[in-house]
C-alpha positions as CSV (number, residue, x, y, z in Angstrom):
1,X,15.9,-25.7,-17.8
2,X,17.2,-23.7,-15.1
3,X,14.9,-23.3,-11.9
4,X,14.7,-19.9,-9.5
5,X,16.4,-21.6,-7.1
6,X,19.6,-22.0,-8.8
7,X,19.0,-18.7,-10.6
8,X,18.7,-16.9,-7.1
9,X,21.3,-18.7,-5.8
10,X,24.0,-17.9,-8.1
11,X,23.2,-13.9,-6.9
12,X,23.3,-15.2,-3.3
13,X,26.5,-13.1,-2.6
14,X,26.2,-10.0,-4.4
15,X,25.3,-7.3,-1.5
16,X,25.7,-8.7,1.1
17,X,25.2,-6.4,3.9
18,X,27.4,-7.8,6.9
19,X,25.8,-5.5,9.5
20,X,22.1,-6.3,9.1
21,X,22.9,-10.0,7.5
22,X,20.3,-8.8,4.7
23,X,21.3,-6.8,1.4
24,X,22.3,-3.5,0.2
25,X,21.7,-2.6,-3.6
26,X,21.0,0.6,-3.9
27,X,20.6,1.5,-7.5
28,X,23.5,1.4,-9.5
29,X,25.9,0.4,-7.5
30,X,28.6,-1.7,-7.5
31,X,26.0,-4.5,-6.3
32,X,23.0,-3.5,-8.5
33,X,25.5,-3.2,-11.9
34,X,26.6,-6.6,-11.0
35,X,22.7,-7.9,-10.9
36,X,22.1,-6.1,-13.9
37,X,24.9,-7.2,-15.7
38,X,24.2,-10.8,-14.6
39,X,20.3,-10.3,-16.2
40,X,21.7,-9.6,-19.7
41,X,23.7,-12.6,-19.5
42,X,21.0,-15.0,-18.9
43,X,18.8,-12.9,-21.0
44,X,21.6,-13.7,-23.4
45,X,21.4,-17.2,-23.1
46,X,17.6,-17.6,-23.7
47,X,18.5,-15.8,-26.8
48,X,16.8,-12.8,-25.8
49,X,17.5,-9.5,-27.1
50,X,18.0,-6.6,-24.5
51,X,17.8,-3.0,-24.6
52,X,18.2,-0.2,-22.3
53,X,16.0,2.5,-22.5
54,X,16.4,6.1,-21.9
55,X,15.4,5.7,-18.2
56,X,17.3,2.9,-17.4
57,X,15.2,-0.1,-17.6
58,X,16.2,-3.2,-19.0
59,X,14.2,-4.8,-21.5
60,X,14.7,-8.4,-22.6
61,X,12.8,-9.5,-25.6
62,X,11.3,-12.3,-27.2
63,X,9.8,-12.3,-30.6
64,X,10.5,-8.5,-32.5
65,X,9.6,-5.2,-30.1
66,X,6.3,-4.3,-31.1
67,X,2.6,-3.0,-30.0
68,X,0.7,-5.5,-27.7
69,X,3.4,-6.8,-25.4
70,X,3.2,-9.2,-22.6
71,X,5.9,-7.6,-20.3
72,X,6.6,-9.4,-17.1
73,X,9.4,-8.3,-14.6
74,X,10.2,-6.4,-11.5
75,X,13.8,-5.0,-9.7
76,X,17.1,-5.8,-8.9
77,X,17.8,-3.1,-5.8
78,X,16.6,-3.5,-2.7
79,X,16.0,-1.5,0.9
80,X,19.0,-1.5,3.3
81,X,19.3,-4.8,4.9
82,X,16.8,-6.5,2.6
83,X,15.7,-9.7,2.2
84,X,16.6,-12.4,-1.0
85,X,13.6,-12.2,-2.7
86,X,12.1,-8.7,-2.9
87,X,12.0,-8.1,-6.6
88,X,15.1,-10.9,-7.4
89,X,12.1,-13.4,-7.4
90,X,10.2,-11.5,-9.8
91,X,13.0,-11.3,-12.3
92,X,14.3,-15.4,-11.7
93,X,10.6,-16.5,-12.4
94,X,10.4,-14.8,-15.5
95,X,13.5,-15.9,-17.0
96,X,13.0,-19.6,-15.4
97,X,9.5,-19.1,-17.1
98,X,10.6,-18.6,-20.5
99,X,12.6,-21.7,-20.5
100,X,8.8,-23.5,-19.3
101,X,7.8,-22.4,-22.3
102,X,10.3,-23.2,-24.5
103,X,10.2,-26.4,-23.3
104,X,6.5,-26.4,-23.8
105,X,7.1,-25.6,-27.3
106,X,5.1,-22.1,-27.1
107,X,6.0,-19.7,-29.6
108,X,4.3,-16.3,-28.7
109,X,1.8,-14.9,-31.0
110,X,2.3,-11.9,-29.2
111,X,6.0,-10.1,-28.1
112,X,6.8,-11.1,-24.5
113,X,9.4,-9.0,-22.6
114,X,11.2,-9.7,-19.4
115,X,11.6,-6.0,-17.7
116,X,14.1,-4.8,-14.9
117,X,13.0,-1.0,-13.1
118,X,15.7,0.4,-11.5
119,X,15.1,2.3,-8.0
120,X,12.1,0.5,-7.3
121,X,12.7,0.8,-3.6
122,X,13.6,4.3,-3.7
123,X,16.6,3.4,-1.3
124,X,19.2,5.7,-2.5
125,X,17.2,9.0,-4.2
126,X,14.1,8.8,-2.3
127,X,11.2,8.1,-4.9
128,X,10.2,4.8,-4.9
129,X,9.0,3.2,-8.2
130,X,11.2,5.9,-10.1
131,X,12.2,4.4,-13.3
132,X,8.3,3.3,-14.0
133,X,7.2,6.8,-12.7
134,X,9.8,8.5,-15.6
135,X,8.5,6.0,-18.3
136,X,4.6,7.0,-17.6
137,X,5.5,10.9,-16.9
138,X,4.2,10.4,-13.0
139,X,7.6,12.4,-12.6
140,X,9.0,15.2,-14.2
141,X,12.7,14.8,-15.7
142,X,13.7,18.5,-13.9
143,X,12.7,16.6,-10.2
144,X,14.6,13.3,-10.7
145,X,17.6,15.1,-12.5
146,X,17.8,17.0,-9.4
147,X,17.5,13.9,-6.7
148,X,20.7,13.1,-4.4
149,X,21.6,10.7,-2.6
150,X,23.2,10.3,0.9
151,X,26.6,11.4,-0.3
152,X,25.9,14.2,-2.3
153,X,25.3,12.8,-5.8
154,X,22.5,13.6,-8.0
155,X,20.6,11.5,-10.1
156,X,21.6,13.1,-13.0
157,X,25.6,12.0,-12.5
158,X,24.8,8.9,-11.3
159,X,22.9,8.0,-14.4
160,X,25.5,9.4,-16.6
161,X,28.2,6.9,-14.9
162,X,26.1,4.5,-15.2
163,X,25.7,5.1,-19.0
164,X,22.3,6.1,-18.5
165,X,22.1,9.7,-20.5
166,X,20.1,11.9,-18.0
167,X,19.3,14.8,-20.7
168,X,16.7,12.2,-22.0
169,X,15.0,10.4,-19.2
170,X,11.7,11.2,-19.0
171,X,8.2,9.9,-20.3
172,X,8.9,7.6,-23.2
173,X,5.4,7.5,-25.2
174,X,6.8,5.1,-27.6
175,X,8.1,2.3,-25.6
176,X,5.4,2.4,-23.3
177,X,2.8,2.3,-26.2
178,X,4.8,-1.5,-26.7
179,X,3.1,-2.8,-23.3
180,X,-0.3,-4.5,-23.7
181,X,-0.1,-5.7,-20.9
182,X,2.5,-6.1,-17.4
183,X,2.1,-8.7,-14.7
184,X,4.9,-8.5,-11.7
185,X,5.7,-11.3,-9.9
186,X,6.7,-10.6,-6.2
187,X,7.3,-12.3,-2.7
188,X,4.3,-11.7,-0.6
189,X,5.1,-9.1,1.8
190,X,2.5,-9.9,4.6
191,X,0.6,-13.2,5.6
192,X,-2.2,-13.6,3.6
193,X,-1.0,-16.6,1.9
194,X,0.2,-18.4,4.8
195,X,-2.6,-17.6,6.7
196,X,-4.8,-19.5,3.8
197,X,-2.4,-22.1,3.2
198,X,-2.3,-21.3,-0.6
199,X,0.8,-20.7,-2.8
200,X,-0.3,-17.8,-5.1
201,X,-2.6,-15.2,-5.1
202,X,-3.3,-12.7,-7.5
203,X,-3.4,-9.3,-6.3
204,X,-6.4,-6.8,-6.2
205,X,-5.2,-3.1,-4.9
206,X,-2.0,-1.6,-3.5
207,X,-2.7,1.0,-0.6
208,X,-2.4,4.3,-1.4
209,X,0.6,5.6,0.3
210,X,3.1,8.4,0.6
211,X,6.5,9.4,1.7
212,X,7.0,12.8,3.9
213,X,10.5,14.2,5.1
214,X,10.3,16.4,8.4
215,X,12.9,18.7,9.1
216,X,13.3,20.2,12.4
217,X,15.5,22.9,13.2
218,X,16.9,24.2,16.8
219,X,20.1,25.4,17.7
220,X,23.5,23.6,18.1
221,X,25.9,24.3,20.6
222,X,28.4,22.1,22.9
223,X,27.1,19.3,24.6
224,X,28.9,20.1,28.0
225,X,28.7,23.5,28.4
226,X,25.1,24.5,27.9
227,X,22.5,23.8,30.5
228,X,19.5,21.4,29.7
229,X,17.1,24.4,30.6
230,X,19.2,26.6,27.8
231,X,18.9,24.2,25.4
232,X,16.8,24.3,21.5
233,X,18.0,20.5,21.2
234,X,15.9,19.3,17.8
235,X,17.0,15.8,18.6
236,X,14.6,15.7,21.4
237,X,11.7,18.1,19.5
238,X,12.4,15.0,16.9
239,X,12.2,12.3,19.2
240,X,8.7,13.4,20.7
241,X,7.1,13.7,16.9
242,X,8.4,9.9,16.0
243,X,6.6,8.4,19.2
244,X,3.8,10.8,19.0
245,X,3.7,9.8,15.2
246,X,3.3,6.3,15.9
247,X,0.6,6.8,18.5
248,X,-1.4,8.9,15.8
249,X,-1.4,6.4,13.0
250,X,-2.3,3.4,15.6
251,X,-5.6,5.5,16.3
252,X,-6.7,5.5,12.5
253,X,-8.0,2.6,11.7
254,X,-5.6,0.1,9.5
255,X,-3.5,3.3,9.0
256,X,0.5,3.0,8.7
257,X,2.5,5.3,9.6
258,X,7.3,4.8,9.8
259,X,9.8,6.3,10.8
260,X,12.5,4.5,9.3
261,X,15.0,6.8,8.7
262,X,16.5,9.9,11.1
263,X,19.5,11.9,10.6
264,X,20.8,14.8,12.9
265,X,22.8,17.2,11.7
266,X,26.2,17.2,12.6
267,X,25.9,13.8,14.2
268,X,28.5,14.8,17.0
269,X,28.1,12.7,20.2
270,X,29.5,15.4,21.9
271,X,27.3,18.0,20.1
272,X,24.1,19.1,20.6
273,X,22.5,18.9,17.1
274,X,21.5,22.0,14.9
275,X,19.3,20.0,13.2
276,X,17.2,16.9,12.4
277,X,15.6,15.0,9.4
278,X,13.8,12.3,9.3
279,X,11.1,10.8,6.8
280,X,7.8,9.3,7.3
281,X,6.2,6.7,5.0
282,X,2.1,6.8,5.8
283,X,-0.5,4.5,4.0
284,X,-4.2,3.7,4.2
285,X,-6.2,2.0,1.8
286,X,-8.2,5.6,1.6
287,X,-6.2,8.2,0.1
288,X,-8.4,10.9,1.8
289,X,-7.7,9.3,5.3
290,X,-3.9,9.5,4.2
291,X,-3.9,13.1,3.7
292,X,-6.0,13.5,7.1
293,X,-3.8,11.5,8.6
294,X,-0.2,13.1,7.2
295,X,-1.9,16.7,7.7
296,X,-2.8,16.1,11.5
297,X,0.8,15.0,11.6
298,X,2.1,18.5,10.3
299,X,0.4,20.3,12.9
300,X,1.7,17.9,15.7
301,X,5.0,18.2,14.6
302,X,4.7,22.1,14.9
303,X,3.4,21.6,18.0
304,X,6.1,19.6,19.7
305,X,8.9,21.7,17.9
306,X,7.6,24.4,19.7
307,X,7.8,23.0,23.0
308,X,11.3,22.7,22.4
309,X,12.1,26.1,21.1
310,X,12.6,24.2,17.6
311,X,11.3,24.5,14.2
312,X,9.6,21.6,12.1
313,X,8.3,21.5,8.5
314,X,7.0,19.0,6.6
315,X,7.4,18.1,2.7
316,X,6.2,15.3,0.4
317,X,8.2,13.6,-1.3
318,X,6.4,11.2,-3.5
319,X,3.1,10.5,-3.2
320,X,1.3,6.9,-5.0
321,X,-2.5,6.7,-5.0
322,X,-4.8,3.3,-4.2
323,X,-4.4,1.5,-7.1
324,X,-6.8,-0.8,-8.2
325,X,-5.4,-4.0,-10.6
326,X,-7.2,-4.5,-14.0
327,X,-10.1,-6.3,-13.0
328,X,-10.4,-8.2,-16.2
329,X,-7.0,-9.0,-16.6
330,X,-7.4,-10.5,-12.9
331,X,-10.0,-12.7,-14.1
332,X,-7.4,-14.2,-17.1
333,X,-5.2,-14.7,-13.6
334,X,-7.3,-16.2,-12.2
335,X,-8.1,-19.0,-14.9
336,X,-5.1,-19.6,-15.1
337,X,-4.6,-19.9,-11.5
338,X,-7.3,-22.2,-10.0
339,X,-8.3,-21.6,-6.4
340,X,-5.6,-18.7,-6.1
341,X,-6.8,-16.0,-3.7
342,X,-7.9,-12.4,-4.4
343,X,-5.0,-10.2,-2.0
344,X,-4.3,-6.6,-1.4
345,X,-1.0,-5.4,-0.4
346,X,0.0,-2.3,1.5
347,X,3.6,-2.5,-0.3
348,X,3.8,-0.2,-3.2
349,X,5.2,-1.6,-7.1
350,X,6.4,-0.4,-9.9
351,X,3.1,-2.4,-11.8
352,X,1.2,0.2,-9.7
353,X,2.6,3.1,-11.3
354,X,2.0,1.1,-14.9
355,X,-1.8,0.6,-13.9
356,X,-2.2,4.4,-15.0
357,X,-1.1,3.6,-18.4
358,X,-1.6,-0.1,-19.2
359,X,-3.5,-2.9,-17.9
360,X,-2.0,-3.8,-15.0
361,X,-2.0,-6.9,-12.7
362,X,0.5,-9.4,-9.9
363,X,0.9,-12.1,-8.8
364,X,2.2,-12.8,-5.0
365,X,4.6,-15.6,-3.9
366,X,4.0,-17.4,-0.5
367,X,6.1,-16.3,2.2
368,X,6.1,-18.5,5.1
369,X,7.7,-15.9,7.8
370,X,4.8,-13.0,6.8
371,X,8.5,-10.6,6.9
372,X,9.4,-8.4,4.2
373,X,12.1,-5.4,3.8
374,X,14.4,-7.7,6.4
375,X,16.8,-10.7,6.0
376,X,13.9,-13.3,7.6
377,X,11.9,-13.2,4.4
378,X,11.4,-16.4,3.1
379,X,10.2,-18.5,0.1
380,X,10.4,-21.9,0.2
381,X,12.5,-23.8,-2.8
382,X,9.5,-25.6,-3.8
383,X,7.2,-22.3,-4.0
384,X,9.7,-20.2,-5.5
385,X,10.8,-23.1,-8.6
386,X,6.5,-23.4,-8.7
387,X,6.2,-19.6,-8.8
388,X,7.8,-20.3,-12.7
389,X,5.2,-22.5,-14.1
390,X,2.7,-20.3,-12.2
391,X,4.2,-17.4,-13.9
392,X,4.2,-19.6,-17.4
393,X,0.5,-20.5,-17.0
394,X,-0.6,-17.0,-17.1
395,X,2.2,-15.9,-19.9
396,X,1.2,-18.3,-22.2
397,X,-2.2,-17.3,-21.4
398,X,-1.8,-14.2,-22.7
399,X,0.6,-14.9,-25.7
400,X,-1.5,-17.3,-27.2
């Protein structure tokens, strides 16, 4: 048997991101073809067959395709300068826990599927969870088609290099009708666990949140020729709204609010800009408090852009509802998982897009720094080759 550890180490050095010390694999690149590329190959091995489907996700298979699937999985790509295990844990488990049952000498009743979502992260088009939100219809085929990235490419090209035919993605009734039921596996993003000195919990809700891009206009001009009191600099207009932002969310109780990403147009550093964008992820475990929240935000934006002689507008650009897990698949989870804690997580996953259309549940992996989305997450060798027979104690579970 091969343990998560070794799995995850021999993918140690695809993506490295030099700068940050973390990752970068952004959907189908160079990096996440490699990963995906090294799946089928161990899929392969365990003498599972895999398919593609016509949104891109991988699907390994043991036992014939069929109705009533136990699906387990999560993704390859990760955030700029991520950490090891965000997603990559979820996908070495599964494979590590088909060779605990093999070993076991289980021999599914029911199909069991090891699945890989692509843009999970939403790191290079800007919709997190995309490839589950195609496959359930949460988003229309005309939208993602459309999508660019940083460079200028749309979704639509980069699917078609990647041999994914973008004429076709979309819902997929029939391959979703094959789920019965999808558990993730993922590193803990927080410090429930650690905090309660237990390995696994099973979670219970993912926060409701959204992601918002602002985009402020002024005027550009030269840097050393006009005055400070002549100036509509949206850099500064921008600049006020992050900090203000901030200030905002920490008033709402156990609201979220980031600014993680801000780009001024040109980017000169001897030119006053002509304009600013920058995106805003907002969460709150009450969607209505969200939408409070992210429209009191419009209007301060407005505010402060006026100020400044600027303009500012606000847009949504994907928006995931609280999601509650399936409570009675929890309690199979938890049976199979004595004294494993009931968590919920403010990080969004592709199993919470599937909740609207099968029965839906996760697990979460200890992580003894509490840091996600950075290069100090952390899973200890002993939790993450555990997190395998964990994962193999509810699968067979459900098999049987």
């Amino acid at each position: 048997m091969t343990t998560v550890t070794a799995l995850l180490a021999a993918i140690s050095g695809i993506g490295r991101d030099a700068r940050s010390g973390g990752y970068a694999r952004p959907v189908f690149s160079t990096a996440e073809r490699d990963l995906r590329d090294w799946f089928v190959g161990e899929a392969a091995q365990r003498g599972l067959e895999v398919e593609v489907d016509r949104n891109g996700i991988l699907w390994a298979w043991w036992g014939t395709p069929g109705a009533g699937a136990v699906v387990t999985g999560s993704h390859l790509d990760s955030v700029p300068g991520g950490g090891a295990f965000d997603g990559p844990l979820g996908i070495a488990a599964a494979l590590a826990a088909v060779d605990v049952l093999r070993a076991r000498g289980v021999v599914p009743v029911r199909p069991l599927a090891v699945a890989v979502f692509p843009e999970e992260e939403g790191s290079r088009f800007g919709v997190a969870c995309l490839g589950s939100r195609l496959l359930t219809g949460a988003l229309s085929p005309d939208a993602a088609r459309a999508l660019t990235d940083r460079d200028g490419n749309t979704l639509a090209d980069v699917f078609a290099a990647s041999g994914v035919d973008p004429r076709w993605i979309g819902a997929d009734r029939e391959t979703l009708a094959r789920v019965g039921v999808f558990v993730e596996l993922h590193v803990e993003q927080g410090r429930g666990l650690i905090d309660r000195g237990r390995p696994f919990a099973v979670a219970e809700s993912i926060l409701g949140h959204g992601r918002f891009k602002v985009s402020v206009r002024g005027e550009g001009n030269h840097a050393g020729t006009t005055l400070m009191s002549d100036r509509r600099d949206p850099v500064v207009a921008a600049a006020a709204m992050v900090g203000a932002i901030a200030e905002l969310a920490a008033s709402v109780d156990d609201a979220r609010a980031t600014v993680g990403r801000f780009e001024p147009v040109p980017g000169g550093t001897n030119v006053i800009a002509s304009s600013v964008d920058f995106w805003i992820d907002a969460r709150h475990p009450d969607d209505a408090v969200t939408r409070r929240l992210i429209a009191d935000i419009d209007r301060l934006c407005g505010d402060l852009a006026a100020v400044r002689g600027c303009e500012a507008a606000l847009a949504e650009e994907s928006w995931s509802p609280t999601v509650g897990f399936d409570p009675a698949l929890a309690r199979r989870l938890s049976s199979a998982l004595a004294d494993a804690p009931h968590l919920r997580t403010g990080a969004g996953h592709d199993a919470g897009i599937l909740a609207s259309a099968v029965p839906t549940g996760m697990l979460f992996v200890r992580n003894p720094s509490g840091i996600s989305h950075s290069p100090d997450e952390y899973v200890t060798d002993a939790d993450a080759d555990a997190s395998a027979t964990a994962l193999a104690d509810v699968l067979q579970e459900l098999v049987s």
